[in-house]
N, CA, C and O atoms as a Tripos MOL2 file, in Angstrom:
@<TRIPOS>MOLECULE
protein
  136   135    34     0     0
PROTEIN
NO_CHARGES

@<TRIPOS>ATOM
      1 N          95.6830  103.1220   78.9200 N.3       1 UNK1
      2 CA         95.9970  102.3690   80.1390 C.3       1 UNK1
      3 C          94.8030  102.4320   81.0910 C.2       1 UNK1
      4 O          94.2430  103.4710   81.4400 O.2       1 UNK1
      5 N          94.3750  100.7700   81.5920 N.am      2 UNK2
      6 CA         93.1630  101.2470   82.6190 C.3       2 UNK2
      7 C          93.6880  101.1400   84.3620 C.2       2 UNK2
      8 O          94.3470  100.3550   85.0440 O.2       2 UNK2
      9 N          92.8680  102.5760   84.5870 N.am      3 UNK3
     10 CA         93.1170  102.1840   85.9550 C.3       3 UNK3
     11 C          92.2920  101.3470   86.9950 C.2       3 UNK3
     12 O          91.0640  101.4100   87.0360 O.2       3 UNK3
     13 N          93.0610  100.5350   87.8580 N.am      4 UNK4
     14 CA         92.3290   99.8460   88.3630 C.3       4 UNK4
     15 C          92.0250  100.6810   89.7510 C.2       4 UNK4
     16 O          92.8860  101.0660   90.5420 O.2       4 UNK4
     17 N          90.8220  100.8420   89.8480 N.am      5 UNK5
     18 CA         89.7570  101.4520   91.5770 C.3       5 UNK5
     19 C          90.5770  100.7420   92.3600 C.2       5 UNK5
     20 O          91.3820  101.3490   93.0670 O.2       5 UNK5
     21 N          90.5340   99.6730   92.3690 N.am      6 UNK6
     22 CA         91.1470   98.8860   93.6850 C.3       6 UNK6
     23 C          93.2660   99.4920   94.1400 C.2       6 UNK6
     24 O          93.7620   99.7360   95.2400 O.2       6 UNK6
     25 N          93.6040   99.5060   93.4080 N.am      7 UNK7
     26 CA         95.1270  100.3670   93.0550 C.3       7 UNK7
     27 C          95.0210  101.4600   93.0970 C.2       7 UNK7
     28 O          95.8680  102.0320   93.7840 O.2       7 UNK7
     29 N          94.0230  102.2740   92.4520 N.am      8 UNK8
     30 CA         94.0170  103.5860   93.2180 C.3       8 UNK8
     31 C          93.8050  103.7410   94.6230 C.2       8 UNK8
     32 O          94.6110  104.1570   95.4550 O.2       8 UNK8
     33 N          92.4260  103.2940   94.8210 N.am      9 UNK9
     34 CA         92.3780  103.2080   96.3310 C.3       9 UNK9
     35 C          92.9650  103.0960   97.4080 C.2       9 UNK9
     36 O          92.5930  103.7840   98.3580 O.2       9 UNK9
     37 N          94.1920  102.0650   97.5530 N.am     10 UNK10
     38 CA         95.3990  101.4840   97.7060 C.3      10 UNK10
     39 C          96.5190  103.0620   98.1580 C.2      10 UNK10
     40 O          97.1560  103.5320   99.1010 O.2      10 UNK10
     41 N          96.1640  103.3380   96.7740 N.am     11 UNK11
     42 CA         97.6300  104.0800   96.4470 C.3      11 UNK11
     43 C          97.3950  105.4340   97.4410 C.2      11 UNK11
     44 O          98.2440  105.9310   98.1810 O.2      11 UNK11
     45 N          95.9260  105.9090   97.2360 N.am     12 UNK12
     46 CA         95.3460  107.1590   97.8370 C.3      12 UNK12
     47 C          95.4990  106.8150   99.4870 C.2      12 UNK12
     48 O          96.0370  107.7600  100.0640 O.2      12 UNK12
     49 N          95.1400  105.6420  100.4260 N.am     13 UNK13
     50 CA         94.9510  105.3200  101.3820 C.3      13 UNK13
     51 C          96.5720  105.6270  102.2030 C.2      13 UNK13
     52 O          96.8320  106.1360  103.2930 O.2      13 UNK13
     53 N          97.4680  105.0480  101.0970 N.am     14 UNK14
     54 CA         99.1060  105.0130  101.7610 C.3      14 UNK14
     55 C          99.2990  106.5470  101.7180 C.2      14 UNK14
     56 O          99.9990  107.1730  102.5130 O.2      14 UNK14
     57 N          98.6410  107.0420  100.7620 N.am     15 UNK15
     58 CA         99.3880  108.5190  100.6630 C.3      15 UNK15
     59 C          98.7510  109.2840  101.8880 C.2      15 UNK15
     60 O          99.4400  110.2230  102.2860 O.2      15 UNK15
     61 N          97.7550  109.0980  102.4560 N.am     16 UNK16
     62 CA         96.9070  109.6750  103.4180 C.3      16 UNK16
     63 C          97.5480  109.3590  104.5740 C.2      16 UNK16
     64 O          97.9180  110.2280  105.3640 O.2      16 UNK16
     65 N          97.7980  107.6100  104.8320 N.am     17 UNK17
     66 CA         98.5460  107.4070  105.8970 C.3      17 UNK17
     67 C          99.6100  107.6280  106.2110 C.2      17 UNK17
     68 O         100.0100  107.6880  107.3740 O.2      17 UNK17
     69 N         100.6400  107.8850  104.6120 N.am     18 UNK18
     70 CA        102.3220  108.5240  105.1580 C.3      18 UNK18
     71 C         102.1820  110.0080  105.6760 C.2      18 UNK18
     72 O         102.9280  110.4480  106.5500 O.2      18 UNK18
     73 N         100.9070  110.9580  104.9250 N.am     19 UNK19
     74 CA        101.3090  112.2660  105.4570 C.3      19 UNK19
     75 C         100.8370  112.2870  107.0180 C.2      19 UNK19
     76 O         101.1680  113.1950  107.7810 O.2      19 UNK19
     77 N         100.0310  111.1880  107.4030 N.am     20 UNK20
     78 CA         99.1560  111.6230  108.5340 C.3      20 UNK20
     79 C         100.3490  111.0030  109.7200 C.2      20 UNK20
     80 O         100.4780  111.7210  110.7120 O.2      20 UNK20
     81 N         101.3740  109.4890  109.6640 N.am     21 UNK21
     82 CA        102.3540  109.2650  109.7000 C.3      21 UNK21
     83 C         103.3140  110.3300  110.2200 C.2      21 UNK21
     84 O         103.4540  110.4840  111.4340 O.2      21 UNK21
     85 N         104.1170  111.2230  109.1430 N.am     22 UNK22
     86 CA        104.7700  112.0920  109.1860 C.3      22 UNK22
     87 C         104.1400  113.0050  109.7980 C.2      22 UNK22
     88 O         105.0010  113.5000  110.5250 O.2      22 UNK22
     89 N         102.9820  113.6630  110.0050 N.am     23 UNK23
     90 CA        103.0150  114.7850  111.1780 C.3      23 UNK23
     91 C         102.7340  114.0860  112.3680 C.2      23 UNK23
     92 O         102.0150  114.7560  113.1100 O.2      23 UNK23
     93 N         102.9660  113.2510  112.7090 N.am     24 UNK24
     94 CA        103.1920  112.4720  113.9450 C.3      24 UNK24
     95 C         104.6740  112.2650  114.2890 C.2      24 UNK24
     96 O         105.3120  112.8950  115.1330 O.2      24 UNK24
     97 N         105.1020  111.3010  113.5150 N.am     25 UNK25
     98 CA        106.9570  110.8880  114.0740 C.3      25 UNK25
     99 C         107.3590  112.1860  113.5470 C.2      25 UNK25
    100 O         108.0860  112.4790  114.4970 O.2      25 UNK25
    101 N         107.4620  113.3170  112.6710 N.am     26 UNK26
    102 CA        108.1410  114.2520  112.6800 C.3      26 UNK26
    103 C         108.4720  115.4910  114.0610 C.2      26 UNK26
    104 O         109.5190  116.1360  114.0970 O.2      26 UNK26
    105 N         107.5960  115.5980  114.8890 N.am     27 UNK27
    106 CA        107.8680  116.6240  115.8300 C.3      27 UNK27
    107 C         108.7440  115.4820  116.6650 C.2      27 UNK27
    108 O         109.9420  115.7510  116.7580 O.2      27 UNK27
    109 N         108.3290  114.3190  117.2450 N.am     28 UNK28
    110 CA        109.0320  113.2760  118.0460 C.3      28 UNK28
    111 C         110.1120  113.1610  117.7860 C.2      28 UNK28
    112 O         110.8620  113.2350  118.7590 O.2      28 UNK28
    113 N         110.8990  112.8900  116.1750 N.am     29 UNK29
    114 CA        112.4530  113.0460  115.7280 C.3      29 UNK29
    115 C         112.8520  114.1360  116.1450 C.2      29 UNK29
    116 O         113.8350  114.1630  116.8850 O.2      29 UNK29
    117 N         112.2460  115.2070  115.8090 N.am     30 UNK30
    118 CA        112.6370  116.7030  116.3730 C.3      30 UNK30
    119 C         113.5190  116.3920  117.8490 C.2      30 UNK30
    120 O         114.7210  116.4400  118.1100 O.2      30 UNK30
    121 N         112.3470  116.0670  118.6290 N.am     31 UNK31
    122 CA        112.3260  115.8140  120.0750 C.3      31 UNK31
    123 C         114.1750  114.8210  120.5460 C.2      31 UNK31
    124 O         114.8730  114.9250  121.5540 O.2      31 UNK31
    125 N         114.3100  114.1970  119.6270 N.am     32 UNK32
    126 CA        114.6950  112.8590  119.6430 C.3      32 UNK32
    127 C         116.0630  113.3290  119.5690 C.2      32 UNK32
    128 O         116.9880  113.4100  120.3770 O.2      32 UNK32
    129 N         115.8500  113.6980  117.9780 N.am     33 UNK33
    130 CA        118.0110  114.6800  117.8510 C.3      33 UNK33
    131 C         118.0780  115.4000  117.5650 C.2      33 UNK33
    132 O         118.7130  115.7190  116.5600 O.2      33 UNK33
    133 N         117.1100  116.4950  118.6790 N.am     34 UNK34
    134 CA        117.3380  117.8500  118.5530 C.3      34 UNK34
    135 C         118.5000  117.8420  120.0220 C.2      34 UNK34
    136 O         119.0420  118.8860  120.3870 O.2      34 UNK34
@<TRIPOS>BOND
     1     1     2 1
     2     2     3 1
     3     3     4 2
     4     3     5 am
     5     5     6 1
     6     6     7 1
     7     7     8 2
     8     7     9 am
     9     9    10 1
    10    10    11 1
    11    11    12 2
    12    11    13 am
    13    13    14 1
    14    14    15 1
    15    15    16 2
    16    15    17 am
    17    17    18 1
    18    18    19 1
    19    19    20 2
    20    19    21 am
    21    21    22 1
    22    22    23 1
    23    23    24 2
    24    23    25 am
    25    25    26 1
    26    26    27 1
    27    27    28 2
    28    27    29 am
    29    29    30 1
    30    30    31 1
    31    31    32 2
    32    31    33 am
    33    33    34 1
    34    34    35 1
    35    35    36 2
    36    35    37 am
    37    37    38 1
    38    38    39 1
    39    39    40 2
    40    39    41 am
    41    41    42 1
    42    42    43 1
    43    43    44 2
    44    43    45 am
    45    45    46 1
    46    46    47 1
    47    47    48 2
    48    47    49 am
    49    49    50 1
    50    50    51 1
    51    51    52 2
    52    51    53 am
    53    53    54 1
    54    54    55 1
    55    55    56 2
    56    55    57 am
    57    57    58 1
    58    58    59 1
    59    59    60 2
    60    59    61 am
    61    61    62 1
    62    62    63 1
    63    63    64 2
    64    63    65 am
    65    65    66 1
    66    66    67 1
    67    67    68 2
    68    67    69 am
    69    69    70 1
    70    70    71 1
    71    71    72 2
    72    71    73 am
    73    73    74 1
    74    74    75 1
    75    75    76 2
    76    75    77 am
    77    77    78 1
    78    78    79 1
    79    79    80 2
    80    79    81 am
    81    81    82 1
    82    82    83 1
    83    83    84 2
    84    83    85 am
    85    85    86 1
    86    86    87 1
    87    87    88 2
    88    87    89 am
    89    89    90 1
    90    90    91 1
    91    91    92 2
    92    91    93 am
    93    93    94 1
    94    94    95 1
    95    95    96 2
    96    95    97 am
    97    97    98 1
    98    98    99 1
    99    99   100 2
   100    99   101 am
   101   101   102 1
   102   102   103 1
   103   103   104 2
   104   103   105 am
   105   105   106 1
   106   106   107 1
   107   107   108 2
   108   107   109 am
   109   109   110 1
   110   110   111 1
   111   111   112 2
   112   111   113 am
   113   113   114 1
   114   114   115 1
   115   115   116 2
   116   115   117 am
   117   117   118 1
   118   118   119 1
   119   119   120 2
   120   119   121 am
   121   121   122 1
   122   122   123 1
   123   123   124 2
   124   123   125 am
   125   125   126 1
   126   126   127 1
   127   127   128 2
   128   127   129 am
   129   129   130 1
   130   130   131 1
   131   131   132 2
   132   131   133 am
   133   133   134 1
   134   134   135 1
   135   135   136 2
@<TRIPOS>SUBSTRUCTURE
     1 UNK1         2 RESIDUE 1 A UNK
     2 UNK2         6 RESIDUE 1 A UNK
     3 UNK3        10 RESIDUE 1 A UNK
     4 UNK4        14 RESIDUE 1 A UNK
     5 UNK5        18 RESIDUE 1 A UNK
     6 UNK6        22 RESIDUE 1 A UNK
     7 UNK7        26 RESIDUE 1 A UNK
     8 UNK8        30 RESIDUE 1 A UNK
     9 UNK9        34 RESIDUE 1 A UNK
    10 UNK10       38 RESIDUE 1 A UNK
    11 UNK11       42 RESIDUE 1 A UNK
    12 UNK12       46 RESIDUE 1 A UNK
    13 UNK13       50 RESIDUE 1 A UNK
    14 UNK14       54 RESIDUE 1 A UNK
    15 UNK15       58 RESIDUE 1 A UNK
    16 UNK16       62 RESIDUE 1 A UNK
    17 UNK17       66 RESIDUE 1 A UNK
    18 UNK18       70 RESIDUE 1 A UNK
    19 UNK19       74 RESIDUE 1 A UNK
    20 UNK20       78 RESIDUE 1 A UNK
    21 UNK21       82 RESIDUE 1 A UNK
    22 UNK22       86 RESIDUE 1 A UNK
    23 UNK23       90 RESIDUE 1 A UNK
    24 UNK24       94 RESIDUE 1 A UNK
    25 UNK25       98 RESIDUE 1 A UNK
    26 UNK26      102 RESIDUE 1 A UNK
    27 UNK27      106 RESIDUE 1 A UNK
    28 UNK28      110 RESIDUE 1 A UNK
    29 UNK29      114 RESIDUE 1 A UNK
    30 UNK30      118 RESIDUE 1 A UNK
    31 UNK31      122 RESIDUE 1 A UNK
    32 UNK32      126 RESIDUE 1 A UNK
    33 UNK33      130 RESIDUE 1 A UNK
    34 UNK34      134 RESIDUE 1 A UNK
């Protein structure tokens, strides 16, 4: 199976932006319905 650079890239970029994402809105939910 080939991988395509462009789909990885992609894939690596979302994964960077959900964790970076989540330590952001996570303390705020805290905040929210705590």
């Amino acid at each position: 199976m080939e991988i395509n650079p462009f789909a990885f890239g992609v894939s690596t970029l979302v994964d960077r932006n959900v964790g970076y994402i989540t330590q952001i809105i996570g303390p705020v939910l805290d905040v929210a319905f705590s």
